[in-house]
Every structure is written in structure tokens, then in C-alpha cells.
C-alpha positions in Angstrom: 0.0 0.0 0.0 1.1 4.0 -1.1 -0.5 5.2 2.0 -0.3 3.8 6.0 -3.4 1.5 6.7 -5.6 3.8 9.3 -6.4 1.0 12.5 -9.1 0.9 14.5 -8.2 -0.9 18.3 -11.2 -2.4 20.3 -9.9 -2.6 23.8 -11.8 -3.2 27.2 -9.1 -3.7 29.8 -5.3 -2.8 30.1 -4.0 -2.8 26.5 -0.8 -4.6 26.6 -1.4 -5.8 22.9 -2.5 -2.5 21.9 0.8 -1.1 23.2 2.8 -3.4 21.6 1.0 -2.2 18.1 1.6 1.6 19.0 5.2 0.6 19.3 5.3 -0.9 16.3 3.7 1.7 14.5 5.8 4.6 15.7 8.7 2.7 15.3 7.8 2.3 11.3 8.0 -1.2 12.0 4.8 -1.7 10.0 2.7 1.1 7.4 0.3 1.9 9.2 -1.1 3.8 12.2 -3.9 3.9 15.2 -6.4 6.7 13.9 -8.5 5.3 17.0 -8.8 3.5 19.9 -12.6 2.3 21.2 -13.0 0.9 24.8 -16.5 -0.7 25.8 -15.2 0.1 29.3 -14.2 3.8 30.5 -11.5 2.6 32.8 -9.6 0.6 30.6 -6.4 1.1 30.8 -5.2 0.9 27.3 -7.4 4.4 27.0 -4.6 6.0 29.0 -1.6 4.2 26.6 -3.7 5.6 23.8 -3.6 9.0 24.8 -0.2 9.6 26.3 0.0 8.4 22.2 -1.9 11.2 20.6 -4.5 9.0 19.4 -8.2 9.8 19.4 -10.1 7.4 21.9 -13.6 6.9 22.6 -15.8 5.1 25.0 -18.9 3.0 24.1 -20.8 1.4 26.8 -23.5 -1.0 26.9 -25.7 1.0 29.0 -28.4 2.4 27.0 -28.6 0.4 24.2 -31.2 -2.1 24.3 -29.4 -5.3 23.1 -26.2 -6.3 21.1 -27.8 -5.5 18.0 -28.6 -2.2 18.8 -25.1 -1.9 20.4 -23.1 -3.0 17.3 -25.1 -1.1 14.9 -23.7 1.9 17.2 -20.1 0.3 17.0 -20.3 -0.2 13.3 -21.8 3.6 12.8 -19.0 5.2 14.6 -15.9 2.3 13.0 -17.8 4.3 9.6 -17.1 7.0 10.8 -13.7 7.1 11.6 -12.5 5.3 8.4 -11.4 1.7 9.4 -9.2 0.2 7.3 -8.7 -2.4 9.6 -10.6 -3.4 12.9 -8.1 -4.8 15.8 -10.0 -6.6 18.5 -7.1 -6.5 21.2 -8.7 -7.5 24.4 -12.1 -6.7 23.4 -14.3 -8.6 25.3 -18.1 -7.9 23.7 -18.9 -11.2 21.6 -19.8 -9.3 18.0 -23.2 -9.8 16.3 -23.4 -11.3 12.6 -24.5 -8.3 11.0 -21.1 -6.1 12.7 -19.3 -9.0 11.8 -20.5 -9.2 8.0 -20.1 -5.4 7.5 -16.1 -5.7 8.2 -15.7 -9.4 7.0 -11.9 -10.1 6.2 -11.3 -6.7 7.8 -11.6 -7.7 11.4 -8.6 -9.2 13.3 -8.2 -11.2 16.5 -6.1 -12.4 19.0 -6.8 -14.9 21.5 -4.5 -17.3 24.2 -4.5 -20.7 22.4 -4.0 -22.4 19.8 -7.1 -22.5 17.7 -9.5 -24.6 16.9 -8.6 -26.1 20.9 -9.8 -23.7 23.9 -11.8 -21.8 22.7 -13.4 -18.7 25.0 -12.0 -17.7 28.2 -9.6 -19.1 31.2 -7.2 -20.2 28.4 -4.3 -21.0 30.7 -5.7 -22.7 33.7 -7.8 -24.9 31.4 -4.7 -26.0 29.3 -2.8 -26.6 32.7 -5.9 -29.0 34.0 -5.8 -31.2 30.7 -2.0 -31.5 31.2 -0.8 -30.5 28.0 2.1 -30.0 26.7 2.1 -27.3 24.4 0.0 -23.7 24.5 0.2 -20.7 22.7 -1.8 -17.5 20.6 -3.4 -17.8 17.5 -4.0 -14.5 15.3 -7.4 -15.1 13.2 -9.8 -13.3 11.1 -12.8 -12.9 13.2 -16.5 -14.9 11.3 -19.5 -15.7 13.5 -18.0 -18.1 15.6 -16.0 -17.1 17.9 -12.6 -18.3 18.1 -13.5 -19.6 14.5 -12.2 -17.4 12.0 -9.4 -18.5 9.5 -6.3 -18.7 11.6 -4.1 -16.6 10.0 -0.5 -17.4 12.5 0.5 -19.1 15.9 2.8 -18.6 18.1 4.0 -22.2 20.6 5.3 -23.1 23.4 6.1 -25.9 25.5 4.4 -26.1 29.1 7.0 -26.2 31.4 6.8 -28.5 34.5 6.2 -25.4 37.0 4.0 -23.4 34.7 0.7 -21.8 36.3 -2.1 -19.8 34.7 0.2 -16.8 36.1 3.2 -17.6 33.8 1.6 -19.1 30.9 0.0 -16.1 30.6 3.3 -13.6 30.6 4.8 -16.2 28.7 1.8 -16.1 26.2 1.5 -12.0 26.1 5.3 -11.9 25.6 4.6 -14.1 22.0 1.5 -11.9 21.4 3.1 -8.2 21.7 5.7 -9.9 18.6 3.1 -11.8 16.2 -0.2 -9.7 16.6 2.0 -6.5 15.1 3.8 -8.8 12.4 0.2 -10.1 11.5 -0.7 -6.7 11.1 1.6 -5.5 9.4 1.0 -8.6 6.5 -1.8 -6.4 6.5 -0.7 -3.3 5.6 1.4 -4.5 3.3 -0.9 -6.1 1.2 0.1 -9.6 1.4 -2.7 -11.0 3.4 -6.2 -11.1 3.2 -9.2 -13.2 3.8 -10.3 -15.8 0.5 -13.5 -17.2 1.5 -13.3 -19.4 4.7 -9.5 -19.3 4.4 -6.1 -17.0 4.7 -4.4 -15.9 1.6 -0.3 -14.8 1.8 1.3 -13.9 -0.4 -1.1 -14.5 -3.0 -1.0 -18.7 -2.2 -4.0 -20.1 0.2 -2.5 -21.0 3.2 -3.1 -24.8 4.4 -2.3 -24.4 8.0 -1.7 -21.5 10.2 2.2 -20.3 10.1 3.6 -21.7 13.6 6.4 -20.5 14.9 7.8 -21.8 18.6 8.6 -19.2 21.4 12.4 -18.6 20.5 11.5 -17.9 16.8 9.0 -14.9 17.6 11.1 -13.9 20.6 14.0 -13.0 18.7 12.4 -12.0 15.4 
């Protein structure tokens, strides 16, 4: 792309991903920038990383509207109006109606502490520590109607350790997210991703599996 993508960021708590893509972005480690940031929740954090930025924020509660529908018709309206190129869901923790989802279809990305299609939803860590796996990770995905079920697009790994808890996994997993979910988005920008149907397209080639990298590869890229 000529000109640098113009993100939208859906927060709702402390925005540790979002700061990792504000970093990116200033650094010109990817072309494009954070025109806005949108909390659901006015004391989320991330609203304060936002502005120490210079970026625009706004806060869109629940209260008021009379159901989801009528909430994401709202959302959508104002993602209109301030020209989304891209919608980043990083911590966002409304589930999206079909009809949001529809209007920004292959223009909607996600983040979320697993790897995809297992665990699915929330407590992530402590659930992958009760089945006693061996691996976890993040999986970056195009967000559909089923959550957690978009196209994957990337995944990040790593190996449970013997003295992991839902505590560590979780640094350990956030560390692998603030490196892929800016790399992902900057595929983006770039023009070398995009959605094809029900799957992910790079580099002009349908993907058959997500790209998988293990901890040490996205830790030192």
C-alpha cells in the first residue's frame, strides 16, 4: 500500500497488545497507524496508553442500548465514521453480532491465548494446565461468526513447562502476542494478506495451516 493503513483498536481492559502495536507503528516497523482506539469500558487502561499516544479514543458502553444489535449497529456507525481500514480486536471482550461481523468481514482481526480450533473462550491457561498439555500458545485469526473460529491466519508455541501456572503461561503467552499480533498486522498493511473465502491468503497462495512459529522464533524476530 502508497499510503499507511488507518487501524481501529477495540480494547476493554489494560491494552498490553495495543501497546505493543503503538510501538510498532511509531517505530515504522509496520505502514500503518492507530487513527483510534474504542474501549466498551471507560477505565480501561489501554485508553490511558492511547492518549499519552496522541491517538483519538472513545468510550462506548453498553448501557443504553437495548441489546447487542442495537449496540453494534452503534459500534459499526462510529468504526464508519472514523474510516477503518482495519478493525483490531485486542482485548475486546463484547462477543460481535453477525451483521457487525458481516459489515467488516476479512477486515476484522483477533487475538486470542491458544491455539485455535482447541480452547476456545476464556480461562485459556488454567484450562490448558488442567488437561495437562504439553504445548499452548496465541493464535491471530480473522474474526466470522463463531468465535474463536475465524481462518487462523498465525500461531505462536510453546512448551508447558513442569512449574507453569495460569500466572506464567499467561506472561509467557502475552510476551509471544506483543511480537506476532504486530507482524500479522503488518501482513496487512502491506498487502500480502487477506481473507479468501473461509481461508487466509499470503502472499497470494491459500495458506493450508496457520504459520507456527515456537517461542524462540517470535522472541528473537
Amino acid at each position: 500500500m502508497d499510503r499507511q493503513l488507518a487501524v481501529v483498536v477495540l480494547i476493554s481492559g489494560s491494552g498490553t497488545n495495543l501497546q505493543a502495536i503503538i510501538d510498532a507503528c511509531a517505530h515504522g516497523h509496520i505502514p500503518a497507524r492507530i487513527t483510534a482506539v474504542v474501549s466498551d469500558k471507560p477505565e480501561a487502561f489501554g485508553l490511558s496508553r492511547a492518549e499519552r499516544a496522541g491517538i483519538e479514543t472513545r468510550i462506548l458502553t453498553a448501557s443504553g442500548f437495548a441489546d447487542r444489535e442495537a449496540y453494534d449497529r452503534a459500534l459499526g456507525g462510529l468504526l464508519d465514521q472514523l474510516q477503518a481500514d482495519l478493525v483490531v480486536l485486542a482485548g475486546f471482550m463484547r462477543i460481535l453480532t453477525a451483521g457487525l461481523v458481516h459489515q467488516w468481514a476479512g477486515r476484522m482481526l483477533n487475538i486470542h491465548p491458544s491455539l485455535l480450533p482447541d480452547y476456545r473462550g476464556l480461562h485459556t491457561h488454567q484450562r490448558v494446565l488442567d488437561a495437562g498439555e504439553t504445548f499452548h500458545g496465541t493464535s491471530v485469526h480473522f474474526v466470522t461468526e463463531e468465535l474463536d473460529g475465524g481462518p487462523v491466519i498465525a500461531q505462536a508455541r510453546l512448551a508447558v513447562r513442569p512449574d507453569d501456572t495460569a500466572e506464567t503461561l499467561n506472561q509467557r503467552v502475552q510476551a509471544l502476542e506483543h511480537r506476532m499480533y504486530p507482524r500479522v498486522i503488518g501482513w496487512y498493511a502491506e498487502g500480502r494478506l487477506k481473507m479468501a473465502g473461509d481461508s487466509v491468503q499470503i502472499d497470494g497462495k491459500i495458506l493450508e495451516a496457520p504459520i507456527v512459529r515456537d517461542e524462540a522464533e517470535w522472541l528473537r524476530s
